[in-house]
Backbone bond lengths (Angstrom), bond angles and torsions (degrees), N, CA, C in turn:
res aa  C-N    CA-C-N  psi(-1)  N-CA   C-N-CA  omega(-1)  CA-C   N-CA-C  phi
1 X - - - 1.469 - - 1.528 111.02 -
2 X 1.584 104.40 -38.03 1.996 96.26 -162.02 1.688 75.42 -86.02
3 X 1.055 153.84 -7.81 1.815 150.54 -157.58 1.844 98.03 -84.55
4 X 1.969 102.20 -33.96 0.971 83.27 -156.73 1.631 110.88 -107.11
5 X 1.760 106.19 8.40 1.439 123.85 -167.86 1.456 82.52 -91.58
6 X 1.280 137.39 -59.79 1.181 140.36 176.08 1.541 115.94 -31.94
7 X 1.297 127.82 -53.09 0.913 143.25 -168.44 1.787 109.23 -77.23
8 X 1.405 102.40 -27.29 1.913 101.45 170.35 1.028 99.02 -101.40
9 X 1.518 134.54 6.96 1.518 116.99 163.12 1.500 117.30 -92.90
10 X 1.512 108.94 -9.98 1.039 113.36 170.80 1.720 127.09 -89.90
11 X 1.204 84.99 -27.09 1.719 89.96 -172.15 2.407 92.51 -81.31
12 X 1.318 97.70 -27.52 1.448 94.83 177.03 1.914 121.68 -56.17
13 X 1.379 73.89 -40.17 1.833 90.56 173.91 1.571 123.77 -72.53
14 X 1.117 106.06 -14.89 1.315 125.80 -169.52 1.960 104.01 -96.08
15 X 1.432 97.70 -45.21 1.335 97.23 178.48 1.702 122.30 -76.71
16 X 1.668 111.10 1.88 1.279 148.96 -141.71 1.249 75.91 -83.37
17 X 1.841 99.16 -80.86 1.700 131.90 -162.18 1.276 118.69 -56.55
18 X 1.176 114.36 -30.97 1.420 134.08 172.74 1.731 99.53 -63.86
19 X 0.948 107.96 -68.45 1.756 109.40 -163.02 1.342 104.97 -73.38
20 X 1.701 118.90 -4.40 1.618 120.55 -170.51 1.628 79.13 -82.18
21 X 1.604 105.58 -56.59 1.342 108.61 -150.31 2.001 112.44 -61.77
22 X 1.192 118.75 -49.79 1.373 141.18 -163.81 2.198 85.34 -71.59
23 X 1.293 117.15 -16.72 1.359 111.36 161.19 1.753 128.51 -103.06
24 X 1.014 93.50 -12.51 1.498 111.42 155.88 1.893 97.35 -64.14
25 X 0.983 109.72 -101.32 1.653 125.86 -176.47 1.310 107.52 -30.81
26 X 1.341 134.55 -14.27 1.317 143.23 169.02 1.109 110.15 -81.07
27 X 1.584 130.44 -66.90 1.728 139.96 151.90 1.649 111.62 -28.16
28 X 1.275 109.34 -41.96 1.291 104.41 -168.37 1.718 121.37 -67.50
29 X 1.788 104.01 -36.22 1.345 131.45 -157.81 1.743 94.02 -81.00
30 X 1.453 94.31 -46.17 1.342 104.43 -165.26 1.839 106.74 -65.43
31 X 1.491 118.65 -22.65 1.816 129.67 -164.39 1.711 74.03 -87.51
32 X 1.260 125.18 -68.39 1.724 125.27 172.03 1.364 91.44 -19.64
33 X 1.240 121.89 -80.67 1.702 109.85 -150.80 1.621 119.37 -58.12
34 X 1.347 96.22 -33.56 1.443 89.61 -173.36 1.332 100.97 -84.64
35 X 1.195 151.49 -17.67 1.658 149.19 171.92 1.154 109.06 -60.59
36 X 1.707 112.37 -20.57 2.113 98.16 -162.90 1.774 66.15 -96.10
37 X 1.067 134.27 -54.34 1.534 120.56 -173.19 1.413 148.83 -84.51
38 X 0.947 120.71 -47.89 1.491 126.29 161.65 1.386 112.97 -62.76
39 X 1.391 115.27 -48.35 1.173 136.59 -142.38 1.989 107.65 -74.44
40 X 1.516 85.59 -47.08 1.766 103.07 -153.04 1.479 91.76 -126.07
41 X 1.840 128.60 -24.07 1.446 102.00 -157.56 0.991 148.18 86.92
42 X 1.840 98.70 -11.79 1.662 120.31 -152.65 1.474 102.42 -55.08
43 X 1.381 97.97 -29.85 1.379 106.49 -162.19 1.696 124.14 -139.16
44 X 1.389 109.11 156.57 1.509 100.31 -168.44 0.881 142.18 -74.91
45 X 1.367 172.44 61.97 1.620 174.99 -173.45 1.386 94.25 34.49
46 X 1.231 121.63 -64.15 1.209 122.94 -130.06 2.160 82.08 -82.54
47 X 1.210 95.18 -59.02 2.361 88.79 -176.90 1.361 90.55 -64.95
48 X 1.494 150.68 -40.56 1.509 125.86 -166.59 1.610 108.11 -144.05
49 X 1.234 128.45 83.67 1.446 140.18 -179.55 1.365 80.99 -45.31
50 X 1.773 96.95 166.45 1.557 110.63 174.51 1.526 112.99 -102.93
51 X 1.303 118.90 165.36 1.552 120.99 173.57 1.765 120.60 -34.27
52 X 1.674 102.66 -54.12 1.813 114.82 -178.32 1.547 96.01 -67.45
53 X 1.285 139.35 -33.54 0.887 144.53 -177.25 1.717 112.82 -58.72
54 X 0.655 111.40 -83.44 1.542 128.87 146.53 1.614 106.07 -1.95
55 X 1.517 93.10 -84.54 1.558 113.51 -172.76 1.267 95.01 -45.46
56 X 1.216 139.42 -62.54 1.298 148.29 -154.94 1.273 109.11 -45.48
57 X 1.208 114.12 -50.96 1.726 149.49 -143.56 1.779 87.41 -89.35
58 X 1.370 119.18 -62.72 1.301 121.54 165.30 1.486 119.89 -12.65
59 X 1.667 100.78 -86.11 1.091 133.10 175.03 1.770 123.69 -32.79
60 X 1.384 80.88 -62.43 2.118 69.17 -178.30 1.819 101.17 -94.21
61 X 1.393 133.29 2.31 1.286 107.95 167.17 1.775 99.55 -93.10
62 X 0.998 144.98 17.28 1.205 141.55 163.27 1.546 127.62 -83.86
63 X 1.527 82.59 -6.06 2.222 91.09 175.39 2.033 77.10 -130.32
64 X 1.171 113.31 -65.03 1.713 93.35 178.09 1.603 154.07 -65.23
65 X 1.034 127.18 132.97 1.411 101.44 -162.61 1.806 126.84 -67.00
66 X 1.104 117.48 173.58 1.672 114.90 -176.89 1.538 93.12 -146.84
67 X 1.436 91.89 117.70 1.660 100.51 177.93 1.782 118.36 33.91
68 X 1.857 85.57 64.68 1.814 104.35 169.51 1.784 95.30 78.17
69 X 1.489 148.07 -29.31 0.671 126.34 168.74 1.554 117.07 -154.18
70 X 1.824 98.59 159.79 1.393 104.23 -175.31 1.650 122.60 -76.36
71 X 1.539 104.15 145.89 1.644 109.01 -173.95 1.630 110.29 -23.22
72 X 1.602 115.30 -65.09 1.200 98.36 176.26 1.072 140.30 -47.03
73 X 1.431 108.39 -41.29 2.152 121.23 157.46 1.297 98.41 -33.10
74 X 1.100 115.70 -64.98 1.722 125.88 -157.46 1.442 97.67 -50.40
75 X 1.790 121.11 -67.52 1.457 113.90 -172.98 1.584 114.22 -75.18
76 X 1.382 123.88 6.91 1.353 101.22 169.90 1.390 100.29 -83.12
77 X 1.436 123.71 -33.96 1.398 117.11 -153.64 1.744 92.16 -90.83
78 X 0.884 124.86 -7.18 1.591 96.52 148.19 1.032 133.58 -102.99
79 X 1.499 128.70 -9.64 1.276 135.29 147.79 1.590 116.95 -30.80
80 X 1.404 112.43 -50.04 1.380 122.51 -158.16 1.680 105.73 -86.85
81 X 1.575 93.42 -25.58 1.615 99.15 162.97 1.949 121.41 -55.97
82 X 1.413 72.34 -48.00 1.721 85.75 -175.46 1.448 134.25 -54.15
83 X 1.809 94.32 -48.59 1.272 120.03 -170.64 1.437 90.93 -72.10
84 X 1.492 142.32 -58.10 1.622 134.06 -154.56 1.566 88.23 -61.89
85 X 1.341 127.85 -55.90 1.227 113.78 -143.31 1.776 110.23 -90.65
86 X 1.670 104.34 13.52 1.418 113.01 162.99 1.412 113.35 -108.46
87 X 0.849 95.01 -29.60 2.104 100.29 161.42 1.398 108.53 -59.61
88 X 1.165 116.50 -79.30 1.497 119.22 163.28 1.701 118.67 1.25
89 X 1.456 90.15 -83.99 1.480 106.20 -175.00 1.545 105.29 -61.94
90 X 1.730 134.03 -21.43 1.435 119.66 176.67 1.401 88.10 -62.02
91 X 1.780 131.57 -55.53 1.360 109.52 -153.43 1.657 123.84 -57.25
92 X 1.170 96.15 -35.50 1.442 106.75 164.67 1.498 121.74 -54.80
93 X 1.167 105.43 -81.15 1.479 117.98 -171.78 1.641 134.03 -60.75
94 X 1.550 103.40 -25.75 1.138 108.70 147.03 1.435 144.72 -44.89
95 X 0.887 94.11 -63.09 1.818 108.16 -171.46 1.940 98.50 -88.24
96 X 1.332 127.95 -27.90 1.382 113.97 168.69 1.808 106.32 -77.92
97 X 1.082 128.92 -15.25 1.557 125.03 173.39 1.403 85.93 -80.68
98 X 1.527 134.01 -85.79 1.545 112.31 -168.64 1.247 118.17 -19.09
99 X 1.735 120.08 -75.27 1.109 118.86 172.17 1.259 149.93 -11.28
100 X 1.446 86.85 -62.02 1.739 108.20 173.79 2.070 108.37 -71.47
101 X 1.314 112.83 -55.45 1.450 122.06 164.95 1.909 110.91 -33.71
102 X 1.585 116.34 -64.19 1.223 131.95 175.81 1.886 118.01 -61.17
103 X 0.881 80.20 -65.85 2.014 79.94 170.52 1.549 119.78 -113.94
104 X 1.717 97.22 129.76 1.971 113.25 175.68 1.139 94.70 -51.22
105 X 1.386 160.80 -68.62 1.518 171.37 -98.60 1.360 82.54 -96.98
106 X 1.425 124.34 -89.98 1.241 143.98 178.33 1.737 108.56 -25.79
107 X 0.557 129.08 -77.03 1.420 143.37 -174.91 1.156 105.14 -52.80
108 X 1.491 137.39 -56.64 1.513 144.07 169.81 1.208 101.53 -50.64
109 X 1.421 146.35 -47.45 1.375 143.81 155.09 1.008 113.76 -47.11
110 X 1.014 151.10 -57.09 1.581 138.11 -151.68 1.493 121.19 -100.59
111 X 1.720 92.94 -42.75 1.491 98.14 -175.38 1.836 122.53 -60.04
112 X 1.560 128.14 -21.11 1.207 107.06 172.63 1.680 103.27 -74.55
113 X 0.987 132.39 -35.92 1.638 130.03 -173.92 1.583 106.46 -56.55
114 X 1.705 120.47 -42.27 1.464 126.42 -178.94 0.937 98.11 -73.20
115 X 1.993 143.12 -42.95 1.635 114.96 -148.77 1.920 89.64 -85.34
116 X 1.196 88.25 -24.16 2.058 86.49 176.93 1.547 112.23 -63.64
117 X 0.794 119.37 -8.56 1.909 116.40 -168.58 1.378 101.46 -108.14
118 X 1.683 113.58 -51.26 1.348 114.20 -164.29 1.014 115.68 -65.19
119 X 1.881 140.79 -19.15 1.445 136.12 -174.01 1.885 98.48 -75.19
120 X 1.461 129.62 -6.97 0.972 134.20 -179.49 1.597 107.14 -63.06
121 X 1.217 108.91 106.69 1.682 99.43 165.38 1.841 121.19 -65.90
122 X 1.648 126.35 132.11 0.723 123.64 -153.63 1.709 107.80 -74.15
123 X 1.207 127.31 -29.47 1.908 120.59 145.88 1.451 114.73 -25.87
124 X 1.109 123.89 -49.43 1.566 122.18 174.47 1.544 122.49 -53.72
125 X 1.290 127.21 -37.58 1.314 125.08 157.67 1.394 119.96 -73.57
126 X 1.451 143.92 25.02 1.397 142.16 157.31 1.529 95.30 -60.19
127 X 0.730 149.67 -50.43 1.632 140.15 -135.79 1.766 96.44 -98.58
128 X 0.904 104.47 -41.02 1.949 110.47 159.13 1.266 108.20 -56.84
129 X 1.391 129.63 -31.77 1.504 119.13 -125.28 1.813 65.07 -104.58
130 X 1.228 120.75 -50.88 1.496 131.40 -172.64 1.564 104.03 -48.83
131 X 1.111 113.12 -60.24 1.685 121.41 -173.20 1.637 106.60 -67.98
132 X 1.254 122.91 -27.52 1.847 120.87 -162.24 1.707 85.37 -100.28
133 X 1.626 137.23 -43.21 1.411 107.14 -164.98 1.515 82.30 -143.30
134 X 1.355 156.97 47.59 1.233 133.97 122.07 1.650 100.76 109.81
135 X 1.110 109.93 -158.22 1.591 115.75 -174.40 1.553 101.95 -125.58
136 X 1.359 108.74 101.13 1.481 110.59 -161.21 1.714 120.71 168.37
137 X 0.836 154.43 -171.11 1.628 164.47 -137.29 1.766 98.87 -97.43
138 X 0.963 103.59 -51.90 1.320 133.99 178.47 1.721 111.26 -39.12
139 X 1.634 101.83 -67.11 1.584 116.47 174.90 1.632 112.56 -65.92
140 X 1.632 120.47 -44.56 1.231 123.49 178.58 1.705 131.55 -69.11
141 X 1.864 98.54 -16.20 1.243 96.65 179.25 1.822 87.66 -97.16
142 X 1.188 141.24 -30.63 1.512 133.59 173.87 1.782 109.16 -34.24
143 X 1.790 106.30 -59.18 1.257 92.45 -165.47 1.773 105.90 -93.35
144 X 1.404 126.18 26.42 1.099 133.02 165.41 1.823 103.82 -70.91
145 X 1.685 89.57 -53.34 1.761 113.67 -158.77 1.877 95.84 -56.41
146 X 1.704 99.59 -29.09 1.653 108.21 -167.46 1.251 100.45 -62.02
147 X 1.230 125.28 -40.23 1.829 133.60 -164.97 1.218 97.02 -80.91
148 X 1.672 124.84 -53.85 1.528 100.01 -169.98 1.036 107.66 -88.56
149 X 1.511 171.20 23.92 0.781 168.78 -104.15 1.361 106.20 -146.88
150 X 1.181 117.90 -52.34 1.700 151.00 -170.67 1.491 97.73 -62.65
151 X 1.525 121.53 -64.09 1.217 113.52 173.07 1.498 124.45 -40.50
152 X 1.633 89.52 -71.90 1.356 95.44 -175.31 1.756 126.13 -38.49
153 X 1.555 104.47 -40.27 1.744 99.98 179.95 1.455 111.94 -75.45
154 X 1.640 117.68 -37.22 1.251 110.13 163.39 1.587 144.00 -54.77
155 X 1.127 111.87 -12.20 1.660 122.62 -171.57 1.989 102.12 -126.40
156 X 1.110 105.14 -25.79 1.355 106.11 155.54 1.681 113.92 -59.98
157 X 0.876 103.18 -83.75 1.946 116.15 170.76 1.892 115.22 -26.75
158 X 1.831 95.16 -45.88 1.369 90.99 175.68 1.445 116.86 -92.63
159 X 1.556 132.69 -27.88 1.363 97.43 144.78 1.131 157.32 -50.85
160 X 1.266 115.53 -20.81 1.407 135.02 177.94 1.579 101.85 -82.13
161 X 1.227 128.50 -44.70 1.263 122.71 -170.30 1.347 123.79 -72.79
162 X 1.926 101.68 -31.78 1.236 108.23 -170.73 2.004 119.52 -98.43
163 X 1.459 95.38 25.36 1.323 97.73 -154.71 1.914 87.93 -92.48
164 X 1.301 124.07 167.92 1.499 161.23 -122.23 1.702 76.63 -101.52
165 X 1.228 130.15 119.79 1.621 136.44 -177.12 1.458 107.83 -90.73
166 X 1.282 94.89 -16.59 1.922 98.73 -175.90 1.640 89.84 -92.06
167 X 1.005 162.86 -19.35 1.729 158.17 115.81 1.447 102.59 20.06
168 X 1.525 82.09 -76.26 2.079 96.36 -159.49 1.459 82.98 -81.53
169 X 1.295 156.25 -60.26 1.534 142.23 -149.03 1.515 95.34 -55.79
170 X 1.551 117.86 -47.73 1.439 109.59 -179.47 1.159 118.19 -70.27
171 X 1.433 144.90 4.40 1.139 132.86 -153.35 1.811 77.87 -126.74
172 X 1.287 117.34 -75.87 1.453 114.20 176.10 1.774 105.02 -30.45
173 X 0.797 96.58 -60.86 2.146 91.64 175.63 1.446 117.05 -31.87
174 X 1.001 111.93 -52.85 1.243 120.37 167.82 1.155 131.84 -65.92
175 X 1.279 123.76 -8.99 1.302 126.97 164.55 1.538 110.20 112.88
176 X 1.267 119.49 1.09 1.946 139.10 175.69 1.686 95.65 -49.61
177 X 1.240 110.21 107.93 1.911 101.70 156.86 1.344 120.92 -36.44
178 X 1.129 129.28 -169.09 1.390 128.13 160.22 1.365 110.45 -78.71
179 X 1.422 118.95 -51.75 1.523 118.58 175.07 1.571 108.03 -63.82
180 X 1.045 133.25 -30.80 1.542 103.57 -175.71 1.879 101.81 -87.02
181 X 0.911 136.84 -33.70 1.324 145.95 139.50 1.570 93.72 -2.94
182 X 1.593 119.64 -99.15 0.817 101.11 -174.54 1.735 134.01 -78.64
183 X 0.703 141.95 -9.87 1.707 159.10 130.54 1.884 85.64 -10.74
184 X 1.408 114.73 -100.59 0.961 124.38 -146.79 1.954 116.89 -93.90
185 X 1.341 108.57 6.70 1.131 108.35 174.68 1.906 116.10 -121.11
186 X 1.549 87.84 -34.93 1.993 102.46 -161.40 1.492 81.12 -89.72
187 X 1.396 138.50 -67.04 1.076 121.06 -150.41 1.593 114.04 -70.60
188 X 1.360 128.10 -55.35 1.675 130.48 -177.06 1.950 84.81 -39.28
189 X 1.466 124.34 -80.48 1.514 120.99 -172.92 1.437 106.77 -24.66
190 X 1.246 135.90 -39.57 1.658 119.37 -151.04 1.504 90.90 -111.96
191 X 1.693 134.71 8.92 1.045 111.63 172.53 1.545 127.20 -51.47
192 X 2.028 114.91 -39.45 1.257 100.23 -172.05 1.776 104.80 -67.22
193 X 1.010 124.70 -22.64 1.281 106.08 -171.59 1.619 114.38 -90.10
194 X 1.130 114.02 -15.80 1.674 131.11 152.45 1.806 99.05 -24.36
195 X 1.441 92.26 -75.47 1.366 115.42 -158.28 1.633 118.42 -65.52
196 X 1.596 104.34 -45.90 1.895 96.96 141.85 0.886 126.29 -13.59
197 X 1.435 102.03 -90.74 2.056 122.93 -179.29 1.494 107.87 -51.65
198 X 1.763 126.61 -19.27 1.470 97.62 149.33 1.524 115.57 -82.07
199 X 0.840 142.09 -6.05 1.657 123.03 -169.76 1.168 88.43 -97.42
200 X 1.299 128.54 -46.22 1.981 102.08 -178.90 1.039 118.93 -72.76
201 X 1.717 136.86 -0.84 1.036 138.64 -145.24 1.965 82.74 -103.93
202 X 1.568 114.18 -23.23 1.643 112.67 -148.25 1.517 84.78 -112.34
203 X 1.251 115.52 -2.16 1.607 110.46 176.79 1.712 105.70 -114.67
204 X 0.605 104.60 15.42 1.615 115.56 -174.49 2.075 90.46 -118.02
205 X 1.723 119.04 -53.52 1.125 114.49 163.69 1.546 132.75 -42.85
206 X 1.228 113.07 -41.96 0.986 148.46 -138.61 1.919 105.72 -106.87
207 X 1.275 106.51 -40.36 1.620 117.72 146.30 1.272 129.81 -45.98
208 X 1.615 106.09 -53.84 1.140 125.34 177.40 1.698 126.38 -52.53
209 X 0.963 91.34 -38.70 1.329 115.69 -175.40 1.797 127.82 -38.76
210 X 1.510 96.04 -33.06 1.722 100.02 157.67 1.189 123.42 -76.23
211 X 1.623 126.20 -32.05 1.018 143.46 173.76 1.384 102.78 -47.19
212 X 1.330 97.02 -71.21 1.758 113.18 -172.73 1.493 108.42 -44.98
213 X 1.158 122.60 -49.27 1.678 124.51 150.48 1.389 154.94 -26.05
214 X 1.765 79.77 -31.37 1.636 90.73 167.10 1.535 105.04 -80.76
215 X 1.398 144.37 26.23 1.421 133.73 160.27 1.012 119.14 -86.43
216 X 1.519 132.04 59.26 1.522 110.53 179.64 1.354 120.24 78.08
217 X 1.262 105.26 -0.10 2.189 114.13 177.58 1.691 93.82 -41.81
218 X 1.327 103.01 153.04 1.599 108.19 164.45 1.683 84.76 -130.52
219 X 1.506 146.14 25.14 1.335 124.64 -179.96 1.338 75.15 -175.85
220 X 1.330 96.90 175.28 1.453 120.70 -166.76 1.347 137.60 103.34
221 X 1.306 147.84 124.66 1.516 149.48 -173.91 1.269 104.78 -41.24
222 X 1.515 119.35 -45.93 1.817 111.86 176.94 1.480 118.32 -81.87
223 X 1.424 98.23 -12.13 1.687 99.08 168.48 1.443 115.26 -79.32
224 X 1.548 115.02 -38.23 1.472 120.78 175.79 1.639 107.66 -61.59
225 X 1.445 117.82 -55.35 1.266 101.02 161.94 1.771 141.37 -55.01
226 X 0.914 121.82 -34.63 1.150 120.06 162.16 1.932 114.74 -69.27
227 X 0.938 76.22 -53.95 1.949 68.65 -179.21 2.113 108.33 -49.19
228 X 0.927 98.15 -21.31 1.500 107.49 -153.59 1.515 92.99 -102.18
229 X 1.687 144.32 -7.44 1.088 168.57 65.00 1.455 97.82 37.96
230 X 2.006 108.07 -99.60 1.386 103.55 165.41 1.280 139.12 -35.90
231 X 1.462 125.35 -32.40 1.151 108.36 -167.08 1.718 97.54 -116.57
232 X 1.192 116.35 40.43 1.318 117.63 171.54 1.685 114.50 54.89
233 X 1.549 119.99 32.23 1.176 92.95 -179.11 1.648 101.03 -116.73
234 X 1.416 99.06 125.48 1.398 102.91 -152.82 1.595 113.17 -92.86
235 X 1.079 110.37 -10.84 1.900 150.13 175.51 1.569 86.51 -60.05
236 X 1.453 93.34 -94.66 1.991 99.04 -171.62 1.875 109.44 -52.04
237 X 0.952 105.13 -38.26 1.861 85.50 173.66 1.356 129.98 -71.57
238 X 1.296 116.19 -19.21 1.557 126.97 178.64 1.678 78.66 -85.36
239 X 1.338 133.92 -79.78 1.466 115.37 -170.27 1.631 114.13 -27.48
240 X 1.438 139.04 -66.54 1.053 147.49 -164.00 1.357 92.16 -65.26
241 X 1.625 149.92 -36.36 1.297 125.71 -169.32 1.658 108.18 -108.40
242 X 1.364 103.75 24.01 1.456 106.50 169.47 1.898 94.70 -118.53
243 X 0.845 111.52 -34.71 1.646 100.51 171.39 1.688 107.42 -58.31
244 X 1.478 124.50 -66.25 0.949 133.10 151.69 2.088 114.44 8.39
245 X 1.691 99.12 -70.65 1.515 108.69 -177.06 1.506 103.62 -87.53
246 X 1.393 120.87 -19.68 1.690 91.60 173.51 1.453 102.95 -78.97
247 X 1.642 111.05 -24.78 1.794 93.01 -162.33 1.582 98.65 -82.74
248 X 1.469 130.51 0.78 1.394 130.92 151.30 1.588 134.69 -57.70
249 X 1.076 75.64 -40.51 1.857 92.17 -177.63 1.617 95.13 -97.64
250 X 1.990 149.31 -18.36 1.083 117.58 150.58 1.759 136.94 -72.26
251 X 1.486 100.62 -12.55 1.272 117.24 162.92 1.644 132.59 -53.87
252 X 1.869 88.61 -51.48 1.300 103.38 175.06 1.753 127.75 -61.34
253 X 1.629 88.64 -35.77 1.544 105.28 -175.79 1.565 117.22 -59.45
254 X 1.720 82.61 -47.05 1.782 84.79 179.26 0.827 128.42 -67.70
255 X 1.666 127.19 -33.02 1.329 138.95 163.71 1.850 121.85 -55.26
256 X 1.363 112.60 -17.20 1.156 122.05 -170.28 1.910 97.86 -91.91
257 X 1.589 103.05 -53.95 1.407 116.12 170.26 1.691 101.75 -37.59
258 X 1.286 117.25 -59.28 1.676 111.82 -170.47 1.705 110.78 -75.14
259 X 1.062 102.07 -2.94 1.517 116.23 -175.18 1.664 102.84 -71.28
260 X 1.811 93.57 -70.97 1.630 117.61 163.69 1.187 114.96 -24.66
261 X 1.170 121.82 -65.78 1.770 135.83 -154.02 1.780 90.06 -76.59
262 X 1.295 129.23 -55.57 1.306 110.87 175.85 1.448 122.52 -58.65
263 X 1.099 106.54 -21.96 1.777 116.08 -171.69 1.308 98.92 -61.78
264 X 2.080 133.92 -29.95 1.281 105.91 -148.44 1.365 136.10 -49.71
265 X 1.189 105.04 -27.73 1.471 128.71 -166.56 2.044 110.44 -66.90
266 X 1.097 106.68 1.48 1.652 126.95 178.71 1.490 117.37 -153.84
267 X 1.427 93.25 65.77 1.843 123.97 -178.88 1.603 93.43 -58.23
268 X 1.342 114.07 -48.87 1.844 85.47 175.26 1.524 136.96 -79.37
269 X 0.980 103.79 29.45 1.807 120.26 179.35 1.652 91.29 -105.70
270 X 1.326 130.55 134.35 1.289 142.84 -171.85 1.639 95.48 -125.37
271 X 1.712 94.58 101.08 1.088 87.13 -179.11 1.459 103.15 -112.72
């Protein structure tokens, strides 16, 4: 017990210094930005708007609209891009990584067709994505599903594959089918690593997401950036690709938080 209070006071302190430090370097970058701009001039509006600038730009397109809709319009509708086409790919990718992880049969089937697909960067299927469903919701959540997809079968497969063999020998000993075996022994074990392969699976989605934009988007954070690209406004695109990384890094967090909370049960993994 005192081994293991000790041990979250340490990893607490640790996560302390980390977030002191990575906010230091944040303060720091950010006094940088405004010195080459506000500050000094160094540099021009138009290659590096300034922070108030920015902020500014934030501010009134968040009650006004920007090309038919407001910032928040903009990040729900790629949010909603994101999320279908990472749901999607759990239904998929889940249960064929178990699969493949759980049965040789399975895996000997699939895996030369997967290691051939997966070196495909998911930008490379736009031109499919255009020809199989059109210019529309349809094509952008496809090559979303392409990015997460990869995770999901990979970290599915390797939890399952890499999990403790004396588990299932004891559970089969006992008289466990194979399905309740895995039902009730392989899967609860591989949740924390389940839950990994979702957060990279939604940040890997979640990348994608400008890409996925270039189809004909009329809304969206990668549409606001690109449009805002064309018309030189260099204010609203640094806004749109800094929303972009916080709503990356709140995705990630939470997913890591649910990651954590399953982990308790393996206090020496520092996650």
């Amino acid at each position: 017990m005192a081994e293991t209070t000790a041990w979250r006071v340490q990893v607490m302190r640790r996560r302390a210094r980390s977030f002191g430090i990575g906010g230091a370097m944040t303060l720091a970058l950010l006094g940088l930005w405004w010195l080459a701009t506000d500050g000094t001039e160094m540099v021009s509006e138009l290659f590096l708007p300034s922070p108030t600038a920015v902020v500014d730009r934030l501010v009134q397109y968040a009650s006004e609209p920007y090309q038919g809709e407001t910032l928040v319009g903009h990040v729900l509708a790629s949010v909603r891009i994101v999320v279908v086409g990472w749901l999607l790919a759990s239904l998929v990718g889940l249960p064929l990584g178990v699969a493949m992880g759980w049965n040789e049969r399975v895996r000997q089937a699939v895996s030369p067709l997967f290691n051939l697909l997966r070196p495909i960067p998911p930008i490379a299927w736009i031109p499919l994505a255009i020809l199989w469903f059109g210019l529309g919701d349809p094509a952008r959540v496809f090559v979303v599903f392409i990015a997460a997809v990869v995770p999901w079968v990979l970290n599915s497969y390797e939890a399952v594959a890499g999990l403790d063999k004396l588990l299932v020998r004891a559970s089969r000993t006992l008289g466990a089918s194979p399905m309740r075996t895995l039902v009730e022994i392989v899967l609860p074990t591989s949740v924390p690593v389940l839950a990994g392969g979702a957060r990279i699976a939604l940040g890997n989605a979640w990348m994608t997401v400008v890409a996925a934009e270039l189809l004909g988007a009329t809304r969206g954070l990668g549409y606001v950036a690109l449009t805002a690209r064309q018309t030189l406004d260099s204010d609203i695109m640094l806004a749109a690709m800094l929303l972009i990384g916080v709503l990356g890094v709140l995705f990630s967090e939470g997913l890591r938080t649910l990651e954590r909370a399953l982990s308790k049960w393996r206090p020496e993994v520092d996650r």
